[in-house]
Residue frames as a rotation matrix with the C-alpha (Angstrom) as fourth column:
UNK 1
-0.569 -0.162 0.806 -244.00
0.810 -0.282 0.515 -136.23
0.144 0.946 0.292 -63.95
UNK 2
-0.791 0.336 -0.511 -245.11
0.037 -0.808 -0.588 -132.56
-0.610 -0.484 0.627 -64.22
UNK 3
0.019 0.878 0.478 -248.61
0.949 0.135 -0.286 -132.24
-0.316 0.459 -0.831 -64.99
UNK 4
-0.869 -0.334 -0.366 -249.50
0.163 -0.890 0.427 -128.93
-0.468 0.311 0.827 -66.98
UNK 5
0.151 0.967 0.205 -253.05
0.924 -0.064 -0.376 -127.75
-0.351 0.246 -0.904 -67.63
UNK 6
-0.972 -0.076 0.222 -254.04
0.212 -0.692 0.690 -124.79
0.101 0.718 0.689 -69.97
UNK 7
-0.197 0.977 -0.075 -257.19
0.911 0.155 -0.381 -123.16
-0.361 -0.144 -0.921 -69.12
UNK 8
-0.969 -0.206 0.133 -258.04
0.229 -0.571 0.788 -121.17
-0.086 0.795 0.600 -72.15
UNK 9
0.092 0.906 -0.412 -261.39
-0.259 -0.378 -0.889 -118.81
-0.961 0.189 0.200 -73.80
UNK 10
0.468 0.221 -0.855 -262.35
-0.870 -0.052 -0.490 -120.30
-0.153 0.974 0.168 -76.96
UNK 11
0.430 -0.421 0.798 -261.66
0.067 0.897 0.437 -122.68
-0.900 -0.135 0.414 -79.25
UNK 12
-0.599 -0.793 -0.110 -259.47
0.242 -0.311 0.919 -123.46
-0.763 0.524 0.378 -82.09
UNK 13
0.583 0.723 0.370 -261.35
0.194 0.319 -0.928 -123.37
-0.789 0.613 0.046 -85.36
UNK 14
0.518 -0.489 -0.702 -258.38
-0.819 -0.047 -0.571 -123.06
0.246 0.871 -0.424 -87.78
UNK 15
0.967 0.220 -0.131 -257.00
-0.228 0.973 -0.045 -126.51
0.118 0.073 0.990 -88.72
UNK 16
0.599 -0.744 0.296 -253.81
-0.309 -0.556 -0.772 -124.75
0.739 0.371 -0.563 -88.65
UNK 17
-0.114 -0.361 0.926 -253.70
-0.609 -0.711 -0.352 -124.22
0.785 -0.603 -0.139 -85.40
UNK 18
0.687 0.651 0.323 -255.48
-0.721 0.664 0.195 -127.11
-0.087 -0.367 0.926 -84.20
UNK 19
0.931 -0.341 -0.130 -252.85
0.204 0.782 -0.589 -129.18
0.303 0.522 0.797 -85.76
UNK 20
-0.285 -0.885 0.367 -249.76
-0.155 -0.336 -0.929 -127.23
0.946 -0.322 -0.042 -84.01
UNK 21
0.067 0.191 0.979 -251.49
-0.996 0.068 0.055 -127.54
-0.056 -0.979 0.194 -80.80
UNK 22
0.858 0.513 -0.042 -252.09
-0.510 0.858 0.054 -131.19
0.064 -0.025 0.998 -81.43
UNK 23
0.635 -0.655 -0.408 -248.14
0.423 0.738 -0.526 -131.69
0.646 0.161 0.746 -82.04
UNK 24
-0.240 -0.833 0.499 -246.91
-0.378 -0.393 -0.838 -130.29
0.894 -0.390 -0.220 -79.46
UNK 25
0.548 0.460 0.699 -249.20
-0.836 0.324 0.442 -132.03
-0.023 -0.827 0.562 -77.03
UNK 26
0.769 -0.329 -0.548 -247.18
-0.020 0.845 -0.535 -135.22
0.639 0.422 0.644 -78.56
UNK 27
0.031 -0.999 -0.023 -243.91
0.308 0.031 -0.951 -134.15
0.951 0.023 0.309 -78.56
UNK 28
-0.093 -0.278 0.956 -244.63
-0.760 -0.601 -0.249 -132.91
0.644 -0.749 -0.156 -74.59
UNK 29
0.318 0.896 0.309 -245.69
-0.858 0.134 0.495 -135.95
0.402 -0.422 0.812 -73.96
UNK 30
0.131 -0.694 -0.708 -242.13
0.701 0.570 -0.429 -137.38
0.701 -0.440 0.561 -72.97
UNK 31
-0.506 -0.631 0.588 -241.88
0.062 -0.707 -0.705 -134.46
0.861 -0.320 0.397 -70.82
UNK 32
-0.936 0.218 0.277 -245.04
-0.350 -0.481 -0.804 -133.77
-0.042 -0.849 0.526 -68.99
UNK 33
-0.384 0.913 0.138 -249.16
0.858 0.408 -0.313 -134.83
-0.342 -0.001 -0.940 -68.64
UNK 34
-0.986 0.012 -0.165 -250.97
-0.053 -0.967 0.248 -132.04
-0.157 0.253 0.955 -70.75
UNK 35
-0.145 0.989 -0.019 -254.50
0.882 0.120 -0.456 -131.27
-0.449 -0.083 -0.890 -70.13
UNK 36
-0.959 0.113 0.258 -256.48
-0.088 -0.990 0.107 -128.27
0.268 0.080 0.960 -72.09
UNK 37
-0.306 0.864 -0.401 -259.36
0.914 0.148 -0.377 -127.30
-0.267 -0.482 -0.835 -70.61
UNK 38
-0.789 0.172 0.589 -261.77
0.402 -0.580 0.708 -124.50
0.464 0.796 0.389 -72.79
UNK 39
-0.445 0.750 -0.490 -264.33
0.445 -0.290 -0.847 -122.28
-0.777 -0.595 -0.205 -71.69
UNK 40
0.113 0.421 0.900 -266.69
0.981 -0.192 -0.033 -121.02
0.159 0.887 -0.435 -74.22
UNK 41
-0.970 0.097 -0.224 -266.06
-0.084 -0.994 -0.064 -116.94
-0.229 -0.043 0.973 -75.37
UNK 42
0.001 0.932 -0.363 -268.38
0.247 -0.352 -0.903 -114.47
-0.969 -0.089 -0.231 -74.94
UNK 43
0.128 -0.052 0.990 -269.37
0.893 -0.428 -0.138 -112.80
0.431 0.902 -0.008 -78.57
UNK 44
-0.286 -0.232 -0.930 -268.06
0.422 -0.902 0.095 -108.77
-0.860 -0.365 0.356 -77.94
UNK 45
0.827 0.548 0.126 -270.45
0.502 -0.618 -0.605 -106.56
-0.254 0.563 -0.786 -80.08
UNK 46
-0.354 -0.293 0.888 -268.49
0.673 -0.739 0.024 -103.81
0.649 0.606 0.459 -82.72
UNK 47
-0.147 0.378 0.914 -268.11
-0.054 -0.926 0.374 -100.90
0.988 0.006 0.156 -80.63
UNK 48
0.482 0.454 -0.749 -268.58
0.639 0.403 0.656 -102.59
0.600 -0.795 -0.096 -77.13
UNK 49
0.612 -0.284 0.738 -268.53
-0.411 -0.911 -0.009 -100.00
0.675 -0.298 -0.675 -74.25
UNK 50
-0.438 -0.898 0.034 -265.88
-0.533 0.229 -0.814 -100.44
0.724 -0.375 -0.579 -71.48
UNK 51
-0.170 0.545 0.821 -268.68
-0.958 0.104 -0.268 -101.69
-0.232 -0.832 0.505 -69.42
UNK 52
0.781 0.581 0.227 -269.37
-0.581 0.810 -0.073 -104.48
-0.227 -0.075 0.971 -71.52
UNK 53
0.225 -0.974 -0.030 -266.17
-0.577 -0.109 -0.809 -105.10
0.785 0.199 -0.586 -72.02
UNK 54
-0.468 0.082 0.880 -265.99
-0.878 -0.155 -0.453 -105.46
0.099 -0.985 0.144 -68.15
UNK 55
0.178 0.779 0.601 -268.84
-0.847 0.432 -0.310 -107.63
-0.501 -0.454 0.737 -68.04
UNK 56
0.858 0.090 -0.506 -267.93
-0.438 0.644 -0.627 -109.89
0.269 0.760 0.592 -70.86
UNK 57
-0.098 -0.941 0.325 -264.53
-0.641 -0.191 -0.744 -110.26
0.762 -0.281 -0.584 -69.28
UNK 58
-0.499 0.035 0.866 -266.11
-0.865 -0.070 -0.496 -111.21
0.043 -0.997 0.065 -66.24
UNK 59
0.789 0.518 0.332 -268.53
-0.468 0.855 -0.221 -114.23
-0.398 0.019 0.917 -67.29
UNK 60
0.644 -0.350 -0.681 -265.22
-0.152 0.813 -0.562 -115.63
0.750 0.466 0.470 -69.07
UNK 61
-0.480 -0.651 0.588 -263.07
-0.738 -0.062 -0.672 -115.09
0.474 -0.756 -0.450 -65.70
UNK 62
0.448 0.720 0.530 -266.38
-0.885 0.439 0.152 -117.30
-0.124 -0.537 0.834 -64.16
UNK 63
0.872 -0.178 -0.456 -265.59
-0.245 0.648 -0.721 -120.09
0.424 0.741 0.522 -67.03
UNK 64
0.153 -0.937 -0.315 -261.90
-0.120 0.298 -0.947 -120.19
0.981 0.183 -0.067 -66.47
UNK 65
-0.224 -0.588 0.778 -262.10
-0.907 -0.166 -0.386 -120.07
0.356 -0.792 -0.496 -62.95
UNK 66
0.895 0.445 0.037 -264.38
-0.414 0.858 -0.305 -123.46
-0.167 0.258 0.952 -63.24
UNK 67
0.916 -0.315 -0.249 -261.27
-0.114 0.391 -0.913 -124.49
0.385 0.865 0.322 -64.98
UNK 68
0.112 -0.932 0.345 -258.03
-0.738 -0.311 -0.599 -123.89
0.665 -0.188 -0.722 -62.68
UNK 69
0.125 -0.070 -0.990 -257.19
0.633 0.773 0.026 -127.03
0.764 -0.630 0.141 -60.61
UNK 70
0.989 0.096 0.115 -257.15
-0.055 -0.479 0.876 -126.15
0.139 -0.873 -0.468 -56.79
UNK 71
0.778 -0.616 0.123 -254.12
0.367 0.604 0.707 -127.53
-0.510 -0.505 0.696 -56.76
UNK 72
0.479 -0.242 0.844 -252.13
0.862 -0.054 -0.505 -126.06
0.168 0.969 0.183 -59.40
UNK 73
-0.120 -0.368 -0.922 -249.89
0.542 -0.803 0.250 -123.17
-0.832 -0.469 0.295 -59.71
UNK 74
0.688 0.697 0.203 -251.48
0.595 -0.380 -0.708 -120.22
-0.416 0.608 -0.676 -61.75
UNK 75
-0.486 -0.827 -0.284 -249.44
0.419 -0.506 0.754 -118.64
-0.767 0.247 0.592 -64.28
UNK 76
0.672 0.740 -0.022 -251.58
0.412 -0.399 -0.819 -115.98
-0.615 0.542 -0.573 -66.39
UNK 77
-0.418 -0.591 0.690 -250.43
0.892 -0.125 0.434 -114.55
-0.170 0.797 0.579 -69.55
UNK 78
0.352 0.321 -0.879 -250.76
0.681 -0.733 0.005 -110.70
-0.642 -0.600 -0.477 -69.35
UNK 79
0.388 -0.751 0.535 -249.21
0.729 -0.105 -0.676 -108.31
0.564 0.652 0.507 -71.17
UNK 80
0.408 -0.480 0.777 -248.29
-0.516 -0.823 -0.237 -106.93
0.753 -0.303 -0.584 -68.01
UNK 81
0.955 -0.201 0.219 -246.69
0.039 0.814 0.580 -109.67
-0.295 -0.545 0.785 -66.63
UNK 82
0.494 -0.808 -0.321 -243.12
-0.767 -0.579 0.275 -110.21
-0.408 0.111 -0.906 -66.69
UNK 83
0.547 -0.514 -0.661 -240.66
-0.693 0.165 -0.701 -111.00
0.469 0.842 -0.266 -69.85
UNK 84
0.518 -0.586 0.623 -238.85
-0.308 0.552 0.775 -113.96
-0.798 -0.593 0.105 -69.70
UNK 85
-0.117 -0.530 -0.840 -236.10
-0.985 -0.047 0.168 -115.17
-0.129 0.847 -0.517 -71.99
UNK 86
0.674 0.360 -0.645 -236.94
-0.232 0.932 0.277 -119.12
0.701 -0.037 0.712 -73.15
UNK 87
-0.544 -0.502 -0.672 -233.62
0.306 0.627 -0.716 -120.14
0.781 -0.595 -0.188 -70.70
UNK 88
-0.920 0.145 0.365 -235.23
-0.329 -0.790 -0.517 -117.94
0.214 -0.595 0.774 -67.89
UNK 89
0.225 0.950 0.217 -239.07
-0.952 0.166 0.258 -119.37
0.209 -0.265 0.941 -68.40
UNK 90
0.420 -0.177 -0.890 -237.27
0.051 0.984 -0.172 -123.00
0.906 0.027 0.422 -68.37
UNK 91
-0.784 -0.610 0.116 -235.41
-0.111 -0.046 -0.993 -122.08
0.610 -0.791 -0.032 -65.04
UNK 92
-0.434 0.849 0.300 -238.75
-0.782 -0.521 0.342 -121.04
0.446 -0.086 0.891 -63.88
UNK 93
-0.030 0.080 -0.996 -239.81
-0.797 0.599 0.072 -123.80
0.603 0.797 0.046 -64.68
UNK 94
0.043 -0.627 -0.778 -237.53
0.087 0.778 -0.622 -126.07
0.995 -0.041 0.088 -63.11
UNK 95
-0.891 -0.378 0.252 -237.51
-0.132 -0.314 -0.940 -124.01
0.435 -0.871 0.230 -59.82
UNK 96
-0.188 0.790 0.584 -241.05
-0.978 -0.098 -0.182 -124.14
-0.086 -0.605 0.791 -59.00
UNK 97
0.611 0.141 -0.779 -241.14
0.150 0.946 0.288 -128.31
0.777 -0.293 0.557 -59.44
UNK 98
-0.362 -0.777 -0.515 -238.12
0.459 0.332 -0.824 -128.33
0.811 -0.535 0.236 -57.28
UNK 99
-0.832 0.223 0.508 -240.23
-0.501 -0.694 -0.516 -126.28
0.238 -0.684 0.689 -54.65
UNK 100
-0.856 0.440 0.273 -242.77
0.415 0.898 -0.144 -129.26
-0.309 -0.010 -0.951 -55.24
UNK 101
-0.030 0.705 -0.708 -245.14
-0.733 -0.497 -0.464 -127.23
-0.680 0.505 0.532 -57.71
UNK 102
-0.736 -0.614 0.284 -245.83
-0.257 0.642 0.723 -130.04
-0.626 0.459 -0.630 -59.98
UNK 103
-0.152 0.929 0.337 -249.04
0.844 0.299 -0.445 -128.76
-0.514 0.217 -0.830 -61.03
UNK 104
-0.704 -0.295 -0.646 -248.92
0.277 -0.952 0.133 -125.87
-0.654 -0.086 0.751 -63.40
UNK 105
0.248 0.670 0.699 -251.65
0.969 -0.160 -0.190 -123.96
-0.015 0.725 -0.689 -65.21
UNK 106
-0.826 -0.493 0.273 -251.62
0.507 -0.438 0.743 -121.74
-0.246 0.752 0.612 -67.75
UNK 107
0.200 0.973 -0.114 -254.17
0.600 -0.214 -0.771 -119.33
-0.775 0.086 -0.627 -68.26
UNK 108
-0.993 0.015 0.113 -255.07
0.079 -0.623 0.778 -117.53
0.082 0.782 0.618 -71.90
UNK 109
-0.270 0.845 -0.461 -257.97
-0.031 -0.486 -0.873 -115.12
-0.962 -0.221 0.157 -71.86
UNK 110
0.590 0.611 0.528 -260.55
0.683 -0.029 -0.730 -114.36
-0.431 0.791 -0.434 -74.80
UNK 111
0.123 -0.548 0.827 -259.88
0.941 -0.200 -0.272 -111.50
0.315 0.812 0.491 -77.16
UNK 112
0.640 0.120 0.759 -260.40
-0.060 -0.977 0.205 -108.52
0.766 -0.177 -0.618 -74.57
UNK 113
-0.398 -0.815 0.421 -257.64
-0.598 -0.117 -0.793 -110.28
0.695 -0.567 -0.441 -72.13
UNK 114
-0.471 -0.002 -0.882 -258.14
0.510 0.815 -0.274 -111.51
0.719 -0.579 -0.383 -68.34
UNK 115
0.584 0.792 -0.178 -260.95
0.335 -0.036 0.942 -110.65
0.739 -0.610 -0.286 -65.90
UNK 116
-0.139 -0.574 0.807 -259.00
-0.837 -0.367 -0.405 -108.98
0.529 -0.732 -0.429 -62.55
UNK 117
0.552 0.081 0.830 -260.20
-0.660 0.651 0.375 -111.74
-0.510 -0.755 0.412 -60.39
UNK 118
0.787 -0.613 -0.067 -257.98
0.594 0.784 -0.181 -114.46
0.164 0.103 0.981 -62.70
UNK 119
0.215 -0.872 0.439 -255.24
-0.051 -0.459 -0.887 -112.02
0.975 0.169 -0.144 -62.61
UNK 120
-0.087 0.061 0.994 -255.52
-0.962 -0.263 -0.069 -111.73
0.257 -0.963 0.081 -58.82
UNK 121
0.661 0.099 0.744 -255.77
-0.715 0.386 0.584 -114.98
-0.229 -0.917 0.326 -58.29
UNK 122
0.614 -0.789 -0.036 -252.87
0.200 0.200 -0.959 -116.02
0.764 0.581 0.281 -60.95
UNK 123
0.631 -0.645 -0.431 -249.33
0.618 0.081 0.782 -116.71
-0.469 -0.760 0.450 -58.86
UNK 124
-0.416 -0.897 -0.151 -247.49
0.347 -0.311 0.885 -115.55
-0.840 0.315 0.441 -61.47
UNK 125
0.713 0.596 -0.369 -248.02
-0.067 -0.466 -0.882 -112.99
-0.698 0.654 -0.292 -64.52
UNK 126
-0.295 -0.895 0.334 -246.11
0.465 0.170 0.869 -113.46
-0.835 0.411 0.367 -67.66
UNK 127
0.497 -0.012 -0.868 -245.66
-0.769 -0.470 -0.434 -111.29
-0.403 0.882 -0.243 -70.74
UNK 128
0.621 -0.292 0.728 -244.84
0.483 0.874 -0.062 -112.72
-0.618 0.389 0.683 -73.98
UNK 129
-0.677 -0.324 0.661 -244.27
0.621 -0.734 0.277 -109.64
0.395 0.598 0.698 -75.91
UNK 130
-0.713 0.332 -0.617 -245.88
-0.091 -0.917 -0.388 -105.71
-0.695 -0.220 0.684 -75.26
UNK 131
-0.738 0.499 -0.454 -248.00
-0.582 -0.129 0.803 -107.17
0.342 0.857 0.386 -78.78
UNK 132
-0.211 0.581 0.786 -251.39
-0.395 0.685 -0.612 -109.27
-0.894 -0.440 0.084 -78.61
UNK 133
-0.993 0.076 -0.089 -251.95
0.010 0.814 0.581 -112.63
0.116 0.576 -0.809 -80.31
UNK 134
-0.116 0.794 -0.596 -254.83
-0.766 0.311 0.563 -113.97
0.632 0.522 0.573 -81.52
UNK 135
0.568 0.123 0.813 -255.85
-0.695 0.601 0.395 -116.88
-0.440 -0.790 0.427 -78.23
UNK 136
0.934 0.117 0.337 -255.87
-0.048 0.977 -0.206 -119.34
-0.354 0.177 0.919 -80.56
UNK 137
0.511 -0.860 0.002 -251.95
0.059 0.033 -0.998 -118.62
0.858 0.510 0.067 -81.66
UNK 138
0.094 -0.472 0.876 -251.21
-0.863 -0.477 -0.165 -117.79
0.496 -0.741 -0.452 -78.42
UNK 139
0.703 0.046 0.710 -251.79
-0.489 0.756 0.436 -121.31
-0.516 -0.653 0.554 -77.42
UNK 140
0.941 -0.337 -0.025 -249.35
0.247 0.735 -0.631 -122.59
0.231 0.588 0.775 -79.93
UNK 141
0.144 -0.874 0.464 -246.61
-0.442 -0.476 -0.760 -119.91
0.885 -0.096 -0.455 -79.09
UNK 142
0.588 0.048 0.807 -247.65
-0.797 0.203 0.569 -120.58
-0.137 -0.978 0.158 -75.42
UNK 143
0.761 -0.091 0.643 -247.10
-0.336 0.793 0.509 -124.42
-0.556 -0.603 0.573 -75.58
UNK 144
0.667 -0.743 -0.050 -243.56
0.239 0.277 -0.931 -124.44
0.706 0.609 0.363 -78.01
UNK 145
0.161 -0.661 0.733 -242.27
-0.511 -0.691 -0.511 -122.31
0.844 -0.292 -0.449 -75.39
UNK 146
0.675 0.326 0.662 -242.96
-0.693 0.588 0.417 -125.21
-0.254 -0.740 0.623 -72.68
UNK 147
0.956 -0.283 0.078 -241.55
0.294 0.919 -0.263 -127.91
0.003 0.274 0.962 -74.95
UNK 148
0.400 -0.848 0.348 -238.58
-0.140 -0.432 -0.891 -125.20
0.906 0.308 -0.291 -76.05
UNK 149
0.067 -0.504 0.861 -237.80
-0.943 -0.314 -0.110 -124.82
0.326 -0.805 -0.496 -71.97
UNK 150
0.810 -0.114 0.576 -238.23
-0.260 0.810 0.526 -128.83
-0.526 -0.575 0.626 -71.35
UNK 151
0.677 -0.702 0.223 -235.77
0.670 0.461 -0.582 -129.72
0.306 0.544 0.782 -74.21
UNK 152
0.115 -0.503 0.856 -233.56
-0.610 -0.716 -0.339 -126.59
0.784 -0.483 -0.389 -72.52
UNK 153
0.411 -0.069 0.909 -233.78
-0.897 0.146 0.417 -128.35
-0.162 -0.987 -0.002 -69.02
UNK 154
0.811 -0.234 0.535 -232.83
0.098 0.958 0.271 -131.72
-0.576 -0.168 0.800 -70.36
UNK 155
-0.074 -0.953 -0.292 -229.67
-0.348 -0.250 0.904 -130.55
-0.935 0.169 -0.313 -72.32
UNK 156
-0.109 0.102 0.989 -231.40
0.755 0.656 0.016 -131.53
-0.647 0.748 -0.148 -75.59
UNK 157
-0.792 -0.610 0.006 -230.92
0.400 -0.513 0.760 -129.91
-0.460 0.604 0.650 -78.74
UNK 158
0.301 0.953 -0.041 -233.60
0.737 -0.260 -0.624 -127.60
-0.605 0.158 -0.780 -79.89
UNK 159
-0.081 -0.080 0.994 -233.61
0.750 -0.662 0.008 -124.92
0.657 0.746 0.113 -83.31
UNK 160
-0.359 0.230 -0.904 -233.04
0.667 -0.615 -0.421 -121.70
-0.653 -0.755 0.068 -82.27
């Protein structure tokens, strides 16, 4: 079974959201082993210069790298990374187990993005959209689109 780790900045703190993450960990859980693993954000001052910016980046890139199995193939979420349609991220998907990747993580940065060194050391960059999400939505969009591409791979109906 494919294992799938999320190594995210921050945590939830809407019940909202907490509660969409929480069912989809379920409902993946005929599909795949799901681990999240959180690093604490930095606070970014009103007004923060590109240096700290930079720097604040950088102590969550520390965090998350703490977080990335060794093992694992890295798949950062960018918004320069490349678009996939849900059949397309589910090929994906499907091609890198069948290459015997059976360890994927997911990386979602804080609210200023991803440190260069996770990006650089990310196999793969994906875009969801040219827009930015809020983390904590981004982990819900993140993991429907997982379940959306396992119920795709198994020929099971799924709302479009």
């Amino acid at each position: 079974m494919m294992k799938i780790t999320l190594a995210v900045v921050g945590k939830i703190k809407e019940k909202y959201f907490s509660d969409a993450v929480a069912e989809y960990g379920k409902r993946l859980g005929r599909y795949c082993r799901l681990s999240i693993a959180e690093a604490p954000d930095e606070k970014t001052p009103d007004g923060a210069s590109p240096a700290q910016e930079s720097q604040i980046k950088a102590k969550e890139g520390e965090r998350l790298q703490k977080l990335i199995p060794q093992d694992a193939y890295v798949i950062a979420l960018a918004i320069q990374g490349k678009k996939y349609s849900s059949e397309a991220f589910a090929e994906k998907m499907q091609s890198l187990a069948v290459t015997g990747e059976s360890h994927l993580c997911f990386v979602i940065g804080g609210s200023l993005g991803l440190d260069e060194e996770i990006l650089k050391r990310a196999d793969l960059l994906v875009s969801f959209s040219d827009m930015t999400f809020p983390h904590q939505l981004m982990r819900v969009i993140l993991l429907e689109q997982i379940y959306r591409g396992f119920r795709i791979l198994n020929h099971e109906p799924y709302h479009k």
